[in-house]
C-alpha positions in Angstrom: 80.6 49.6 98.9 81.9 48.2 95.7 81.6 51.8 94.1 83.5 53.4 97.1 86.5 51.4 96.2 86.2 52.5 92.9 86.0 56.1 93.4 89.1 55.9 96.4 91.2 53.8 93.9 90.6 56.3 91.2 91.6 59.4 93.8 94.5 57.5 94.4 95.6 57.4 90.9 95.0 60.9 90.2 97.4 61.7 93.5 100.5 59.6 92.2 99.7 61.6 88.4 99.9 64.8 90.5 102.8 63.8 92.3 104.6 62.5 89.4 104.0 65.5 87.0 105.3 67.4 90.2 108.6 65.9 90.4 108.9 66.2 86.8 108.2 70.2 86.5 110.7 70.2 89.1 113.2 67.9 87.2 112.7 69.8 84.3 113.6 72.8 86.4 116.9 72.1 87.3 117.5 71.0 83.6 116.7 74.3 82.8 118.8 75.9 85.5 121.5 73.9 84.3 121.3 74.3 81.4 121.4 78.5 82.0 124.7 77.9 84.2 123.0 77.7 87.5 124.2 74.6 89.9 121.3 73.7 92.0 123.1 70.6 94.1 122.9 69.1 97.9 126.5 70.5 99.3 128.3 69.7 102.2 130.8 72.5 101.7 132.7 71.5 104.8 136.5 73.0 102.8 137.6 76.0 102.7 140.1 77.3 100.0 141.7 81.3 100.5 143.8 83.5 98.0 145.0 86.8 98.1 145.3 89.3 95.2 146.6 92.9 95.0 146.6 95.4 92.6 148.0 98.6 92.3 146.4 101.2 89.5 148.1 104.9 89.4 146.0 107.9 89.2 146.3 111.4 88.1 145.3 113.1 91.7 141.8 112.2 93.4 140.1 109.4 92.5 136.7 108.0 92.3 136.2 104.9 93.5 133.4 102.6 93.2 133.0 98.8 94.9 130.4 96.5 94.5 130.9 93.4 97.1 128.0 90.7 97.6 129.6 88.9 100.3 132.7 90.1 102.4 133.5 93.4 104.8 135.1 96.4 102.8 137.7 98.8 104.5 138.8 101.8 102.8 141.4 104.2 103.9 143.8 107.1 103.0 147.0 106.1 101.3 149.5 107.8 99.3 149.1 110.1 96.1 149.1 109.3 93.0 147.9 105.5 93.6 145.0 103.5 94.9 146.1 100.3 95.9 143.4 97.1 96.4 143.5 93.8 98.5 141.3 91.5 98.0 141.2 88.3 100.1 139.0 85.2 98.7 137.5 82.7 99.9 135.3 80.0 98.6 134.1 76.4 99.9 134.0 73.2 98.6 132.7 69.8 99.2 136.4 68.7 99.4 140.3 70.9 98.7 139.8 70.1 94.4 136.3 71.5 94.3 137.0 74.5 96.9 139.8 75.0 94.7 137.7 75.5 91.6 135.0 77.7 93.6 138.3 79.7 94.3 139.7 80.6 90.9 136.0 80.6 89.8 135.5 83.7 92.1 137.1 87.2 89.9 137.6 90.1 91.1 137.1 92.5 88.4 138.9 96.1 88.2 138.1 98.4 85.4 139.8 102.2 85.4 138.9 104.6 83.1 141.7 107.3 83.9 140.9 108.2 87.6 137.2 106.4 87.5 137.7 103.2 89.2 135.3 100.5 89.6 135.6 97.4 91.3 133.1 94.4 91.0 133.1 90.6 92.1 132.1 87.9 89.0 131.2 84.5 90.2 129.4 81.6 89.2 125.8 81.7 89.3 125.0 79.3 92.4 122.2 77.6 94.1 122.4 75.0 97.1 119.2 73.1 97.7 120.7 72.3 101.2 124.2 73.6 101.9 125.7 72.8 105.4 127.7 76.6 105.1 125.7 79.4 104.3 128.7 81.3 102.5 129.5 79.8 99.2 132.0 82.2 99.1 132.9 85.8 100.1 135.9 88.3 99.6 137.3 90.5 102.0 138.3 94.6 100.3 141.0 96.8 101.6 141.5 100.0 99.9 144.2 102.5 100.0 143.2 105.9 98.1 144.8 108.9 97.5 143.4 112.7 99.1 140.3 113.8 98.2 138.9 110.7 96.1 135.0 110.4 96.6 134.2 106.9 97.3 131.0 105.3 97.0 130.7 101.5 98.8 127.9 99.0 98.1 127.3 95.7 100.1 124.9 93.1 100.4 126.2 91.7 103.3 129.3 93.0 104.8 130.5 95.3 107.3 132.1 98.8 105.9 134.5 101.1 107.1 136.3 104.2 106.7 139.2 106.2 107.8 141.1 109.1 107.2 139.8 109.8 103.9 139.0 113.7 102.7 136.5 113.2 99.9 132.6 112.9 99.5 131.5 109.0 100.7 128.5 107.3 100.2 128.6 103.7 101.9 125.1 101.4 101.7 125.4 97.9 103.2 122.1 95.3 103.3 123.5 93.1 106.4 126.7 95.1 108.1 127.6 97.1 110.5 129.0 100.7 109.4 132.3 102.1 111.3 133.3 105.4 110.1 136.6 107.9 111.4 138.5 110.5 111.2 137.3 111.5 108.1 135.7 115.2 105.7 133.5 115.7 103.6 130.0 115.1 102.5 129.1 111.5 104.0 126.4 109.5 103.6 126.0 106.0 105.4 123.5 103.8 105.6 122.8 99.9 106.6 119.3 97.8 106.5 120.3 95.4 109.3 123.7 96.8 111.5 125.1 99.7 113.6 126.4 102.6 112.5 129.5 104.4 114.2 130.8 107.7 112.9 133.3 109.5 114.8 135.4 112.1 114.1 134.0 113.4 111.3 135.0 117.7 109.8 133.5 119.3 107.3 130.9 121.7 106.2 129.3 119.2 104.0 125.7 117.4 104.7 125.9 114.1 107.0 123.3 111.4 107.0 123.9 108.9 109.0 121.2 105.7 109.1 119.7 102.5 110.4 116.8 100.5 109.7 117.6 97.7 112.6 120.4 99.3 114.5 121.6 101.9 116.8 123.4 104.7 115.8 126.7 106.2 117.1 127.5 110.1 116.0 130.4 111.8 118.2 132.6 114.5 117.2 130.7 114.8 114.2 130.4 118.1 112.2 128.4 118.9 108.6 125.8 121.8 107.3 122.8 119.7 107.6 123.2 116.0 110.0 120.8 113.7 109.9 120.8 110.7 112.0 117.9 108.2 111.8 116.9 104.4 112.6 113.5 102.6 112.3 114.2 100.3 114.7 117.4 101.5 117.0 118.3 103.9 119.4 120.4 106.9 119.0 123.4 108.7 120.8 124.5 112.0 119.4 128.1 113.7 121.3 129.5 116.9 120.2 127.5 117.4 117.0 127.6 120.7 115.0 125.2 121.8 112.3 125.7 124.9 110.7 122.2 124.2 109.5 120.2 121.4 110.6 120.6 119.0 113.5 117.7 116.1 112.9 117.4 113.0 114.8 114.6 110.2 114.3 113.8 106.5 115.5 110.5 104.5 115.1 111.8 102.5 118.1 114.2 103.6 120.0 115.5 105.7 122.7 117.6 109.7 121.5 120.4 111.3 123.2 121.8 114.5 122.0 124.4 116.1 124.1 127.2 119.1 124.2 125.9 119.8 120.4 125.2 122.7 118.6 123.3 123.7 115.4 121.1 126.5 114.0 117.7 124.3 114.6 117.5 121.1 116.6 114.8 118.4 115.8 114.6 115.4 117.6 111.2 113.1 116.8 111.1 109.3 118.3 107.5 107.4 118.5 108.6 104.8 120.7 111.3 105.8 123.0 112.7 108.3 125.8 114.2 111.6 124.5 116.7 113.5 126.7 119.0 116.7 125.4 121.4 118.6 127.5 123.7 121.4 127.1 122.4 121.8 123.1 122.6 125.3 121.4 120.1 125.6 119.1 119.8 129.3 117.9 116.8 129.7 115.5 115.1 126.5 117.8 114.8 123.2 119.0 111.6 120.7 118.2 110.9 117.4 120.2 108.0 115.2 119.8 107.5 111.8 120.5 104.6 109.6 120.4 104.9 107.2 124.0 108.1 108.7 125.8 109.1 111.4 127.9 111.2 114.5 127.0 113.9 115.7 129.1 116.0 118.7 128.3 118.8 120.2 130.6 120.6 123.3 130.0 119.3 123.3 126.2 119.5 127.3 125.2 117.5 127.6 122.4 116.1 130.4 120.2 112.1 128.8 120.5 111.0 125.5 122.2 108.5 123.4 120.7 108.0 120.6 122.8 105.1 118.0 122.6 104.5 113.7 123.5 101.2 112.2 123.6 102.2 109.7 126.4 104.9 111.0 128.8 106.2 113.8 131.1 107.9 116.7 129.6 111.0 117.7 131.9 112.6 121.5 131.1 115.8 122.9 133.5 117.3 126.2 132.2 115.2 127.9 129.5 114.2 131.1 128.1 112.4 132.7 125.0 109.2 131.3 123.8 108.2 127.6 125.5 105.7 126.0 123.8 105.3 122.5 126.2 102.3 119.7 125.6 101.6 116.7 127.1 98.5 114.7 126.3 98.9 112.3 128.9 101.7 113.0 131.6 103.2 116.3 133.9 105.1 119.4 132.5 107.8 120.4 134.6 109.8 123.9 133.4 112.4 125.2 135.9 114.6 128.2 136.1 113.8 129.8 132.8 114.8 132.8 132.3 112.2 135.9 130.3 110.3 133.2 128.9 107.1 133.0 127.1 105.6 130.1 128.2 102.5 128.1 126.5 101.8 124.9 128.8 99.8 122.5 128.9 98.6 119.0 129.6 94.7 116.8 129.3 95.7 114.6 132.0 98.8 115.8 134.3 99.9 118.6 136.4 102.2 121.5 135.5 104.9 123.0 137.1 106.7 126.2 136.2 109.5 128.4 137.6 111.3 131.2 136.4 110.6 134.7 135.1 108.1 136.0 132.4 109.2 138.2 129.5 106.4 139.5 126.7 103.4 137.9 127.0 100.6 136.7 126.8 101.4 133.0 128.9 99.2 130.4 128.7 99.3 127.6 131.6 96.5 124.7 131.7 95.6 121.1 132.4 92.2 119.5 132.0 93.1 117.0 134.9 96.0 118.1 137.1 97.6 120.8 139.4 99.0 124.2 138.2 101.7 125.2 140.3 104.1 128.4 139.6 107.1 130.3 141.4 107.7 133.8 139.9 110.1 136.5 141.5 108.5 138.4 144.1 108.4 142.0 141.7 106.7 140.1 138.6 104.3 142.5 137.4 100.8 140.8 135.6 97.8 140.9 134.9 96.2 137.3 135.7 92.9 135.2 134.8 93.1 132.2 137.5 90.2 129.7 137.1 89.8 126.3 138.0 87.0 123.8 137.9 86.9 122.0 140.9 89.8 123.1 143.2 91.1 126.4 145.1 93.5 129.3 144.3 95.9 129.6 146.8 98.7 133.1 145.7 101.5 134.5 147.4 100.9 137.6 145.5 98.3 140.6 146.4 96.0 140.7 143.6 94.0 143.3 143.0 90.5 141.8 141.8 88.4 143.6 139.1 84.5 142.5 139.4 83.0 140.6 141.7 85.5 137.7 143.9 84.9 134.1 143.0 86.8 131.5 145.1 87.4 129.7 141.6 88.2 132.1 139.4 90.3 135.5 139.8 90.8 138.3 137.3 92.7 141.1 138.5 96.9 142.3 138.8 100.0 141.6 140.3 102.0 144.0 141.2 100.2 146.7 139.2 99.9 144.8 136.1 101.6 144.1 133.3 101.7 141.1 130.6 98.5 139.1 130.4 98.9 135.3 132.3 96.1 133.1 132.0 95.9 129.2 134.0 93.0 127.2 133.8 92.5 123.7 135.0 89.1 121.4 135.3 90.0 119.5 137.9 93.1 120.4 140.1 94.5 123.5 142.3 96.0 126.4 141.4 99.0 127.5 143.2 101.4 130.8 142.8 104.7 131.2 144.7 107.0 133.7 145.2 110.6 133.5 145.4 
């Protein structure tokens, strides 16, 4: 028993070193830290102290401008020639007025030019709360005039941005902010780890990239050579977008809407979300693809369709060229298409199809599912029908080469012509006339 005590008393001691050589590392610590310039302190930085300061820097014609803000929302906007003008409202906290005071004038805002290269940075004291009642030691707020044609490029760790009525190249990158972007040209690039993004009103023939990691995306009236609108974790809504090149739309998670745009190839791709299109132009051809979703697209006239989801329905009205439609697990429904060339097909849903045929040869099956299809009543084939276990029920006369089997026909309609073929395992076969 005796020797128990011994060996608990001896635990104990070796605790209380550990714990004291523990607060010491740490003590030492913030002696260091100190001793580098860093404040590590317990703040109650319940006072708040605010300046203004403006500065006014002349410039030969366009500018480049370049700001660098860790705490504080940045707006940037056209002004007049020949000048860029800044604003720059601070404000820092304090335990009490003296020591928000000091945080205050501590807090520079630093503007170097370099003829029409303009830079703008924030210098602070290095700070560290070990528990801070505020979370914002201090933050400054950035308005910006510039002159025609300046290229800006904004950079925030956590602020909103925004931009108007400027004419030069942007490139805007925030870590925790919203983006809001008008009635502005040129190339543009936005992007924001944690915000929305809103662009609207946006000319030019220059390249647009718009995008979100945790946010949805806003793009109307927007107009570039190559836009590119993306979110990990967002949805998207896309209004009156022209590409001369390409229009490309992406989100991990979230839902894509592209309407009344145009652009020389369309391609939409979301892996958790619904995506619809309607009344697109797409002249070389649109591509959708989505992972659990379903596809819609209304009134999309495209040069090629390449359509495909591995969970959801695929929805077509108003089509024609070459329709390549796949669903692994949901229907395919194509209406009213006009001379298309149609390649359907779904493992576990039915298909529907209606419109005319141009060149062939069509494909149409399902592994587990109905085929039905409407076709104008002088649509000239020749036809492989077979199904599994079903019937084939046609509104056409077919002339049958070979012997007749109630599951599978071979022969023409209407004299013959382009090659169709429809298969299905399991499901009926079904051809209308109109």
């Amino acid at each position: 028993m005796k020797g128990k005590w011994i060996i608990a008393s001896i635990l104990i001691v070796v605790l209380i070193a550990l714990c004291g050589a523990s607060l010491f590392a740490v003590w030492q610590g913030v002696r260091m830290a100190e001793t580098n310039g860093i404040d590590i302190s317990i703040r109650n930085n319940s006072v708040k102290a605010e300046g203004v300061e403006e500065k006014t820097l002349t410039v030969s014609g366009p500018a480049n401008l370049t700001l660098t803000n860790d705490f504080g929302d940045v707006s940037v906007t056209d002004g007049a020639d020949g000048q860029v003008k800044i604003t720059a409202e601070k404000t820092a906290w304090g335990s009490d007025d003296a020591e928000a005071r000091k945080e205050l004038d501590e807090l520079e805002v630093v503007v170097e030019q370099d003829g029409d290269d303009i830079n703008i940075s924030i210098r602070h004291p290095d700070q560290m709360s070990v528990f801070n009642l505020r979370p914002d030691i201090w933050s400054v707020k950035f308005t910006v005039a510039v002159p025609e044609g300046t290229a800006i490029t904004l950079n925030s760790s956590n602020g909103d941005l925004a931009l108007s009525g400027t004419t030069g190249s942007a490139d805007l990158q925030t870590d925790f902010g919203n983006i809001d972007i008008s009635d502005v040209s040129g190339a543009l690039t936005a992007r924001t780890g944690n915000g929305n993004v809103t662009a609207e009103n946006i000319a030019g023939d220059e390249d647009v990239t718009l995008a979100s990691q945790f946010g949805s995306i806003l793009a109307q009236a927007v107009s570039g050579a190559d836009v590119t609108v993306t979110s990990t974790n967002g949805a998207l809504d896309l209004r009156d977008v022209t590409a001369s090149g390409t229009l490309k739309a992406g989100s991990d998670f979230g839902s894509i809407s592209i309407v009344e745009s145009r652009a020389a190839t369309v391609n939409a791709r979301s892996t958790n979300g619904k995506i619809s299109l309607a009344d697109v132009t797409a002249k070389a051809g649109v591509t959708v693809s989505n992972d659990f979703g379903d596809l819609t697209l209304d009134g999309v006239d495209a040069g090629a369709y390449d359509l495909k989801t591995q969970n959801g329905k695929i929805e077509v009205d108003q089509a024609r060229g070459p329709i390549a439609a796949r669903s692994e697990f949901g229907d395919v429904e194509v209406r009213n298409v006009e001379n298309g060339t149609v390649d359907l097909s779904s493992s576990n849903g039915s298909i529907t199809f209606s419109g005319s045929l141009a060149e062939g040869p069509h494909y149409v099956s399902s592994d587990f599912g109905n085929i039905t299809l409407t076709l104008p009543a002088d649509t000239a084939l020749n036809v492989d029908l077979q199904t599994g276990f079903g019937k084939i029920t046609s509104a056409f006369e077919i002339t049958v080469s070979g012997a007749l089997d109630n599951n599978h026909w071979v022969g023409k309609f209407n004299g013959g012509g382009e090659d169709l073929t429809v298969k299905t395992n399991n499901g009926n076969i079904t051809i209308n006339s109109k």
